[in-house]
N, C-alpha and C positions, 0 to 999 in steps of 0.2 A: 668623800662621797656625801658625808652629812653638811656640809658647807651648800654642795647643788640642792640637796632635798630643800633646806631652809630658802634657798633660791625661790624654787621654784616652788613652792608653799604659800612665799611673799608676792610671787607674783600673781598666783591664783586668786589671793585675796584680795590684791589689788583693784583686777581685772571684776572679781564679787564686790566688788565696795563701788564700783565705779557701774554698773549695771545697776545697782539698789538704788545709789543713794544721785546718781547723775539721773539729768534730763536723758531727752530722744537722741540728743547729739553725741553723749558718751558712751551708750551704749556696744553700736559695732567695735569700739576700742576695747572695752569690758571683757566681752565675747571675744576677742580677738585675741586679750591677754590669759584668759581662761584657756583658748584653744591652745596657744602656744604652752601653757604650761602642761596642759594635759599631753600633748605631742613628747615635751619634756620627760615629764612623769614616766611615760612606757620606754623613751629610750636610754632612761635611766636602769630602767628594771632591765632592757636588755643587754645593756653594758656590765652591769653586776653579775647575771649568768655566764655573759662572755667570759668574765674576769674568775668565776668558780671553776669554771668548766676550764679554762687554761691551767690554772693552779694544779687543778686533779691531773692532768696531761703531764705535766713535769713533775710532779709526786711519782705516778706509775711510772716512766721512762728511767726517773732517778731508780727507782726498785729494778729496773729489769737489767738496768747497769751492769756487766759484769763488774765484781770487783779488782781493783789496782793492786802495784803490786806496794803500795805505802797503804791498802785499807787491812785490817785486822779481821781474819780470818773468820765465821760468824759460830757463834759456841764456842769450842775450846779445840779447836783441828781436828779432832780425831776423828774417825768417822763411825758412822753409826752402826750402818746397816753390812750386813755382808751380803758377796754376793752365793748365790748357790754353785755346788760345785758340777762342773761342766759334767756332761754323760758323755758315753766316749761309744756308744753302741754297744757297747758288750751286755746292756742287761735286761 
């Protein structure tokens, strides 16, 4: 991802350096390489959301996993909790 940013960094500045420092004629190119990097810049940032937001989707799925019958049991097997004993109507 840091390879694109530095991309599109160099070309904004590009697109700034050629609007300042060019005549009438460089400009629409300037503005041009400006827009493009800006267009860049946000579908950058939406693809990195994408990329968080999938991650946390197979994180949770992995958790909700039942476990196999090669994964280790989670604590020490026993169980914790009892349950209560059944009422049979008589009381």
């Amino acid at each position: 991802m840091r390879p694109w940013i530095a991309a599109l960094c160099a070309l904004a500045v590009t697109g700034l350096v050629l609007v300042l420092a060019g005549d009438g004629a460089a400009d629409p190119i300037g503005i041009g390489l400006i827009g493009l990097a800006s267009v860049g810049a946000v579908s950058l940032g939406f693809y990195a959301v994408g990329r968080s937001e999938d991650a946390a989707r197979a994180k949770e799925e992995q958790a909700r996993r039942p476990p196999g019958p090669d994964d280790p049991p989670p604590g020490d097997g026993r169980l914790t909790a009892r349950r209560p004993p059944r009422s049979r109507g008589d009381s």
